[in-house]
N, C-alpha and C positions, 0 to 999 in steps of 0.2 A: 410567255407563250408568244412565239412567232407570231407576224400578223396571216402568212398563209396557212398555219396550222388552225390559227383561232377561225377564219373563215372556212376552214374545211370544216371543223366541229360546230360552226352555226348553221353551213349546210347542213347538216347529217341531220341536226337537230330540227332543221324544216323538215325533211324529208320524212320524219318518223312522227311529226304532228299530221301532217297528209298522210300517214298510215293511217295512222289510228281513226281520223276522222272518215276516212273513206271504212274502216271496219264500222265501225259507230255507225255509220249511214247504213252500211250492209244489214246489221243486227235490225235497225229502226222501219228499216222499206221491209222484212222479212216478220217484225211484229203488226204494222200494219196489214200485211198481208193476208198472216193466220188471223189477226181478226175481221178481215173480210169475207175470208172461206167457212170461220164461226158464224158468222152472219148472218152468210148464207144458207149453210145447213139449218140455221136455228127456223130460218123462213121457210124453209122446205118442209120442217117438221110439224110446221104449224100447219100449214096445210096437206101433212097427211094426219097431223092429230084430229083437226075437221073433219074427215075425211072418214077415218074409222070412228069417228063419233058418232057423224052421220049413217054408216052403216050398222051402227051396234058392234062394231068388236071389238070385244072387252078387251081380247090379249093382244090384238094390234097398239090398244089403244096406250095401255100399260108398256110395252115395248117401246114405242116412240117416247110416250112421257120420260120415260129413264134415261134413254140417249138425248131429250129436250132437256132437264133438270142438267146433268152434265156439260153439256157445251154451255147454259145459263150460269154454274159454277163457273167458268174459263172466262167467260165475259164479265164479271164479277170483280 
């Protein structure tokens, strides 16, 4: 292999590790994300599960718990 050819295919071969690594980054800033927005709902839930506790209601309360159990699976 020519030595211009061999430095064109070591370029390429940079170039597509800076792919992937910038995908990789994409995927990993996108999983911490959705587990920040889990987080959050899960602490919203908690204080409306308080919330219908403190008022008595039963089917509030049942409703939130299922959508809390849920997002506590995902964070799991």
């Amino acid at each position: 292999m020519n030595q211009k050819k061999f430095h064109h295919v070591q370029q390429q071969h940079i170039k597509d590790k800076q792919h992937i690594s910038s995908v990789e980054m994409d995927i990993y800033i996108q999983m911490i994300l959705d587990e920040a927005n889990l987080l959050y709902r899960k602490n919203q839930l908690e204080a409306q599960i308080n919330e219908a506790l403190d008022q008595r209601n039963r089917e509030r309360f049942i409703e939130l718990t299922i959508e809390y159990k849920q997002i506590q699976s995902k964070l799991t």
